[in-house]
C-alpha positions as CSV (number, residue, x, y, z in Angstrom):
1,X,19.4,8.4,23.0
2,X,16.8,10.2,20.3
3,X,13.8,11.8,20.9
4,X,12.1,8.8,18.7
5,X,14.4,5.8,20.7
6,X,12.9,7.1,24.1
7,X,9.4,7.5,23.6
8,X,8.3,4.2,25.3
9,X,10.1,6.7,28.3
10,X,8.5,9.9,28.3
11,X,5.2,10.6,28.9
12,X,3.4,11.3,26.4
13,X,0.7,13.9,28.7
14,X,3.1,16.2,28.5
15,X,3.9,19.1,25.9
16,X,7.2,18.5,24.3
17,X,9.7,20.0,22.2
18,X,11.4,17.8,19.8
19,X,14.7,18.5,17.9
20,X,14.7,17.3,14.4
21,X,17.6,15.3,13.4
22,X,19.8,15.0,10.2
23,X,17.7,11.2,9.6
24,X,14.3,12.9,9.6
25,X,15.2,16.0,7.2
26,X,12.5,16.4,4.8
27,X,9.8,14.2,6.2
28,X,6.2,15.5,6.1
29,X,5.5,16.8,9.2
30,X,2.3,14.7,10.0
31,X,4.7,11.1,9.7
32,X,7.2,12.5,11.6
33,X,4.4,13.7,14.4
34,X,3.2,9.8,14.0
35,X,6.4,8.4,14.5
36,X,6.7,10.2,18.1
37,X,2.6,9.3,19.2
38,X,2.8,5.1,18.8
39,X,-0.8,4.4,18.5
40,X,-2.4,7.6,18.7
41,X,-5.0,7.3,15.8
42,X,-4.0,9.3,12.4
43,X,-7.3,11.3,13.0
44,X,-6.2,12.7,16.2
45,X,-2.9,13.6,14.8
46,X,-4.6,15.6,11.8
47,X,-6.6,17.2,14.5
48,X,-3.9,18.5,16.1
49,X,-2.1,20.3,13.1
50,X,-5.8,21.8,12.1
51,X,-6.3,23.2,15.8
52,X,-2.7,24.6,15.5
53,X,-1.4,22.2,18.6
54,X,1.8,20.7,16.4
55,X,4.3,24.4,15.8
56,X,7.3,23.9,13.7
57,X,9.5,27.2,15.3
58,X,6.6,28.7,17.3
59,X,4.9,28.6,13.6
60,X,1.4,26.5,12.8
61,X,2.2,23.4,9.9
62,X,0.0,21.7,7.2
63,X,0.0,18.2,7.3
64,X,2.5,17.9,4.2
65,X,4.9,20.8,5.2
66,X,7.7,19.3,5.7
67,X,10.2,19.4,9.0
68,X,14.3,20.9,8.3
69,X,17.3,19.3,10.6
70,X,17.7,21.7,13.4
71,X,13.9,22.6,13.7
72,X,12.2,22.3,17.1
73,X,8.8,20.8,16.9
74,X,5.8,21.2,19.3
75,X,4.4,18.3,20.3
76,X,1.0,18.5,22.2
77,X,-0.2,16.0,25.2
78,X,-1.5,12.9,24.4
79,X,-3.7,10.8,27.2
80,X,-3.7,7.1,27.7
81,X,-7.1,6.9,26.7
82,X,-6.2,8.5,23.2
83,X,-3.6,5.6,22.5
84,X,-4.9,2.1,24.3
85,X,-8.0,1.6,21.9
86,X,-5.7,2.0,18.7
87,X,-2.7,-1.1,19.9
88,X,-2.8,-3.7,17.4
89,X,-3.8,-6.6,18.8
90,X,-0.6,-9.4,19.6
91,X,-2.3,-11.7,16.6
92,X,-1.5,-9.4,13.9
93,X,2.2,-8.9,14.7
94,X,2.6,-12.6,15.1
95,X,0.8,-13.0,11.2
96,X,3.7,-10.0,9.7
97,X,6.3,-12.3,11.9
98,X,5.5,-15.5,9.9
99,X,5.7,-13.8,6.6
100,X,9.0,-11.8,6.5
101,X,10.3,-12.3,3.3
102,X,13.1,-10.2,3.8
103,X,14.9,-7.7,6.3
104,X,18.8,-6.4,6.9
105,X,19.6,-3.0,8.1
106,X,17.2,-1.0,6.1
107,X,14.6,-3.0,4.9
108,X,11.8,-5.1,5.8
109,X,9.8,-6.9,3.0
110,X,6.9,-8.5,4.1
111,X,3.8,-11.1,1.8
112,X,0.7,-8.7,3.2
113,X,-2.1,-11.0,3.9
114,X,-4.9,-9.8,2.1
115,X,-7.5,-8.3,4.8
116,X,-4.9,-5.9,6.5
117,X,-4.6,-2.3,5.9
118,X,-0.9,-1.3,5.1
119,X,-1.5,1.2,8.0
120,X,-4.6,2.9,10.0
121,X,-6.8,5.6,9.1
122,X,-10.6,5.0,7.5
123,X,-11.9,3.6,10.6
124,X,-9.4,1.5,11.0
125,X,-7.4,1.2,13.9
126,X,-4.5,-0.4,12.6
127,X,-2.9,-1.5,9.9
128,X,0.9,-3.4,8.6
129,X,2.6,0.3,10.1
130,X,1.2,0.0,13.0
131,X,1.2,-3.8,14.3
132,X,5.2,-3.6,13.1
133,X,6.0,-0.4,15.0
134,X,4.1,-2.4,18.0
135,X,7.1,-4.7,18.6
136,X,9.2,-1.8,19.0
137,X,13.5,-1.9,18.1
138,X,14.5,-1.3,14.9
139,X,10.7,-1.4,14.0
140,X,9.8,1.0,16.2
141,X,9.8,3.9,12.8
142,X,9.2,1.3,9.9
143,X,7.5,3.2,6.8
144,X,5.8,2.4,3.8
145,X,7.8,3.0,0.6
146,X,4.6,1.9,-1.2
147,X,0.9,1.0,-0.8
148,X,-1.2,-2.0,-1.6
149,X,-5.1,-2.1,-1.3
150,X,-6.0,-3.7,2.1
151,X,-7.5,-7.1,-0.2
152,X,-4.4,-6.8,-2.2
153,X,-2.0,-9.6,-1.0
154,X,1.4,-9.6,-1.6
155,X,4.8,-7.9,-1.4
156,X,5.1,-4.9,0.6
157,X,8.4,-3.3,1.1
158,X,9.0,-1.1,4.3
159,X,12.4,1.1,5.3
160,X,13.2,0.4,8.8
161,X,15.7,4.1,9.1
162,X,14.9,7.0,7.4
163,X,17.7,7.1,4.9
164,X,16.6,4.3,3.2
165,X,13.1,5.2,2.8
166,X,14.6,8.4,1.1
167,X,16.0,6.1,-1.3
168,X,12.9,4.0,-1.6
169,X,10.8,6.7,-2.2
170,X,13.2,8.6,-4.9
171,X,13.4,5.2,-6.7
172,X,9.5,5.1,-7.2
173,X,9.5,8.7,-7.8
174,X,12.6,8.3,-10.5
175,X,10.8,5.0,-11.9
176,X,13.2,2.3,-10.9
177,X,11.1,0.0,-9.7
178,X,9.4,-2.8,-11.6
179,X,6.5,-4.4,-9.8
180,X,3.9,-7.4,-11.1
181,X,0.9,-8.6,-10.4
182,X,-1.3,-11.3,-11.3
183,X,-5.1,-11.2,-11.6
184,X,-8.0,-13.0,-11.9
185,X,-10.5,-11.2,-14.3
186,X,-14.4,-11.1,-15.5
187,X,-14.9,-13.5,-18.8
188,X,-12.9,-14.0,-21.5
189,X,-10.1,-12.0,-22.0
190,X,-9.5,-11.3,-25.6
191,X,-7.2,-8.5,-25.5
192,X,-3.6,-10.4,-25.8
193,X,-0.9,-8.4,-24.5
194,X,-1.6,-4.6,-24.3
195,X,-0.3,-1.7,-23.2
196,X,-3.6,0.2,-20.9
197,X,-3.0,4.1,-21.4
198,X,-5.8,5.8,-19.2
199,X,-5.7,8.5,-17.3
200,X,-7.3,8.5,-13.6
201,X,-8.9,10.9,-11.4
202,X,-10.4,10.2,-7.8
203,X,-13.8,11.1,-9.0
204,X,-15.8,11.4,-5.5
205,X,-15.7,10.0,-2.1
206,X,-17.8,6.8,-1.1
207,X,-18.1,5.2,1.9
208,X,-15.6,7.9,3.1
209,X,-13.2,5.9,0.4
210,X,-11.7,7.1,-2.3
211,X,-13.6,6.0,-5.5
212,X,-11.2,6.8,-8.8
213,X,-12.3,6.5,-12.8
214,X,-11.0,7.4,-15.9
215,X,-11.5,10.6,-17.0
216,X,-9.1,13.0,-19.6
217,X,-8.7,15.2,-16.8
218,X,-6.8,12.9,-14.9
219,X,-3.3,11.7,-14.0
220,X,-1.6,9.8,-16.5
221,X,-1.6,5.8,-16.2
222,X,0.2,3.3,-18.2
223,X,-0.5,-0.6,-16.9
224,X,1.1,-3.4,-19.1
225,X,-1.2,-6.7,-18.9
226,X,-0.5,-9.7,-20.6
227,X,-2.7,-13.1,-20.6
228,X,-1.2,-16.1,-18.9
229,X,-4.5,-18.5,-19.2
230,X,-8.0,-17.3,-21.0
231,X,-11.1,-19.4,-19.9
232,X,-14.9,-18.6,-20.5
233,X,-16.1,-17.4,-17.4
234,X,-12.8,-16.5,-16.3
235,X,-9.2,-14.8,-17.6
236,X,-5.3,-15.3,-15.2
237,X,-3.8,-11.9,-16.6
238,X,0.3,-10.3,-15.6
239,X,0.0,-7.1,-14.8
240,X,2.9,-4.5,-15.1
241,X,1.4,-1.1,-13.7
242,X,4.3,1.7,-15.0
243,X,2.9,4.6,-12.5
244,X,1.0,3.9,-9.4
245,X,-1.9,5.7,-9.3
246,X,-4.5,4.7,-6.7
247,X,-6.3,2.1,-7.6
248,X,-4.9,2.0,-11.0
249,X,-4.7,-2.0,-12.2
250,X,-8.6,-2.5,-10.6
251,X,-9.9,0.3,-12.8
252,X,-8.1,0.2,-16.0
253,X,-9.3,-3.5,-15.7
254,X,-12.6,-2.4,-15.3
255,X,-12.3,0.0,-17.8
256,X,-11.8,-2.7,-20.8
257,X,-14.7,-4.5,-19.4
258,X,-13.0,-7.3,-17.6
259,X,-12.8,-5.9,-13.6
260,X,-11.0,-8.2,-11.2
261,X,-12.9,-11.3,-9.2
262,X,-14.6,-10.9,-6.1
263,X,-13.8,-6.6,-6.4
264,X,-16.1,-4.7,-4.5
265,X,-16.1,-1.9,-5.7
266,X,-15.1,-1.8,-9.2
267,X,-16.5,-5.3,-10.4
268,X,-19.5,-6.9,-11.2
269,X,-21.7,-8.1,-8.6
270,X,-23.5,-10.6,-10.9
271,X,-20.0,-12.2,-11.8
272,X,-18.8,-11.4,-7.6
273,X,-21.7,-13.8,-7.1
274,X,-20.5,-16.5,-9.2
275,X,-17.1,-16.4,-7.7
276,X,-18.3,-16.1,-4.2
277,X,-20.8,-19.2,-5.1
278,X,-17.8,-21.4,-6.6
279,X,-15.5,-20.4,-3.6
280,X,-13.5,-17.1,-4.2
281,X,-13.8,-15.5,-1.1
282,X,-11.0,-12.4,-1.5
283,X,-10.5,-9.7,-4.5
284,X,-8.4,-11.7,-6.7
285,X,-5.0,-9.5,-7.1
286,X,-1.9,-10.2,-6.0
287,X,1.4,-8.1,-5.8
288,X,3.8,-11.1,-7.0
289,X,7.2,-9.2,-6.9
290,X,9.0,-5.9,-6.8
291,X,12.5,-4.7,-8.2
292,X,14.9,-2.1,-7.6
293,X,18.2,-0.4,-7.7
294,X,20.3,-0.5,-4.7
295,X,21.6,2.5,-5.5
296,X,25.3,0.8,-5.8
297,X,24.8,-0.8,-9.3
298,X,22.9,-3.7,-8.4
299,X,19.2,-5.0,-8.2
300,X,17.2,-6.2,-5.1
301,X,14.3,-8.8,-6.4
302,X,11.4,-10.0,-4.2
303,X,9.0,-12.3,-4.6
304,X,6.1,-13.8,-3.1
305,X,4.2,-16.8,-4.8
306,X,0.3,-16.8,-5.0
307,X,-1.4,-17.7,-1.4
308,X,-2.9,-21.3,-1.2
309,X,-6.3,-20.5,-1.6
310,X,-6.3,-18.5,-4.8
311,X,-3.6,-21.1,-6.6
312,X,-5.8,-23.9,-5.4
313,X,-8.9,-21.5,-7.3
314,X,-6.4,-21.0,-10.2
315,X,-6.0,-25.0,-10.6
316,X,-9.8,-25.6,-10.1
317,X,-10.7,-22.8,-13.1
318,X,-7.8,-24.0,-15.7
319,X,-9.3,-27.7,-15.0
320,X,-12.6,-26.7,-17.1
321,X,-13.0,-26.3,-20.9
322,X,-12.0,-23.2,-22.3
323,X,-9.7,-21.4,-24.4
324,X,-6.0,-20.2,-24.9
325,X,-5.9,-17.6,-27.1
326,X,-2.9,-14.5,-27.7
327,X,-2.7,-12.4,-29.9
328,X,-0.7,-9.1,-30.8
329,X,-0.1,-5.9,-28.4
330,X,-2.1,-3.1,-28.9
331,X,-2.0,0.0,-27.4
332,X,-5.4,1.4,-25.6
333,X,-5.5,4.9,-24.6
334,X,-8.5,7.0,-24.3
């Protein structure tokens, strides 16, 4: 049995040296620490590798270094106390239960319900990560291959073994993966179908959150939108983001002057108002499918249709007077 497959065991008061294996070669030191600690909080893990507690080979780590098979890791006491107030509560593993989209081997694709974190951290206690690793088994070490925003709804692909979220994460790093989204935007779009070249920089901290805006020092950001129904008040937009900078669909959407309904903390709160007042009650974005390689020459495809609520919004804004309008792609870069 693995270190990892008897942690439920052990007790986790006591110092322990863990063997790395061949399935956790190259993993950041700070995920592969959180994979042995269930429900200790993320902020009492980064304490540890500040203070020097968690030693690769007798030898203090950063958070990002990352662990070698064969290397012996130091793994500092943990208290009861330190883990009990972080379990997910039952509810929210029974929610992630209900919307399995997908799993075999490997994967688990799950439609995030907008409201929940894909993990902890921020003051949260938990997040998707956390309520899956809860049930234990093969989802005791589930990991993110990407992110959504915690409003974001939508499909959210996790590894369940760390070979595959190798392969996961080399695909996104490689670009072979093809993701959509749809929107709901601030008046009427006018655009057509254009190709959004701006690049983003996490410009300060707010609210302890990361607040990101476009700015020539940044990363480069290419998002592909095009229009599926224009209205006054009110635009339904496809969204293609080709990198996946934080944030990166909100604020380019923002930065034409059309943010996204109901967004916090890149919209409008004149227009947030309106929504809010005519029943929006949730950022309107949501992450309607992914694609990518298997690495054996064929394509895996998921897809998860609009949530009640915002198609039933969708059908009551078409419904009014307005306009359908396209025209030619541009290409908008700063």
């Amino acid at each position: 049995m693995s270190e990892k497959e008897n942690n439920s065991n052990r007790d986790l008061s006591q110092v322990r040296f863990v063997s790395v294996d061949s399935d956790s070669d190259g993993q950041r030191v700070d995920n592969f620490v959180l994979g042995l600690l269930p429900g200790v909080p993320k902020s009492r893990v980064y304490r540890m590798l500040r203070k020097g507690e968690v030693r690769i080979n007798k030898g203090r780590a950063k958070p990002t270094t990352r662990v070698a098979a064969g290397d012996t890791v130091r793994i500092p006491p943990v208290f009861a106390a330190e883990r009990s107030a972080t379990r997910p509560p039952p509810g929210a593993l029974a929610v992630l239960r209900q919307r399995i989209l997908f799993e075999d081997k490997g994967l688990l694709v799950v439609n995030k319900p907008s409201g929940m974190a894909v993990h902890g951290g921020s003051g949260l206690s938990f997040g998707v990560v956390e309520a899956l690793r809860s049930a234990g088994g093969d989802w005791a070490e589930v990991g993110l291959a990407h992110r959504l925003d915690r409003e974001t709804s939508g499909v959210l692909v996790l590894a369940k073994r760390r070979s595959a979220l190798r392969q996961l994460h080399a695909a996104f790093r490689e670009e072979r993966v093809s993701k959509v989204y749809q929107a709901l935007v601030t008046g009427n779009w006018q655009h057509g179908g254009i190709t959004i070249d701006a690049p983003l920089a996490v410009h300060e901290r707010r609210g302890g959150e990361r607040h990101v805006v476009v700015s020539a020092s940044g990363k480069p950001s290419i998002t592909q939108v095009a229009p599926i129904d224009v209205r006054k008040a009110a635009s339904l937009l496809t969204l293609r983001p080709e990198t996946g900078r934080t944030h990166q669909i909100r604020v380019h959407l923002q930065y034409l002057g059309h943010p996204i309904a109901c967004d916090l903390r890149y919209g409008d709160p004149e227009a947030n108002a309106s929504f809010r007042a005519d029943g929006l009650e949730r950022l309107f974005l949501h992450a309607q499918s992914i694609a990518f390689d298997d690495g054996v020459g064929g394509e895996q495809l998921f897809s998860a249709p609009l949530p009640d609520r915002l198609q039933a919004y969708v059908a009551k804004i078409l419904a009014r007077p307005g306009v359908n309008t396209t025209r030619r792609r541009k290409y908008v870069k700063t």
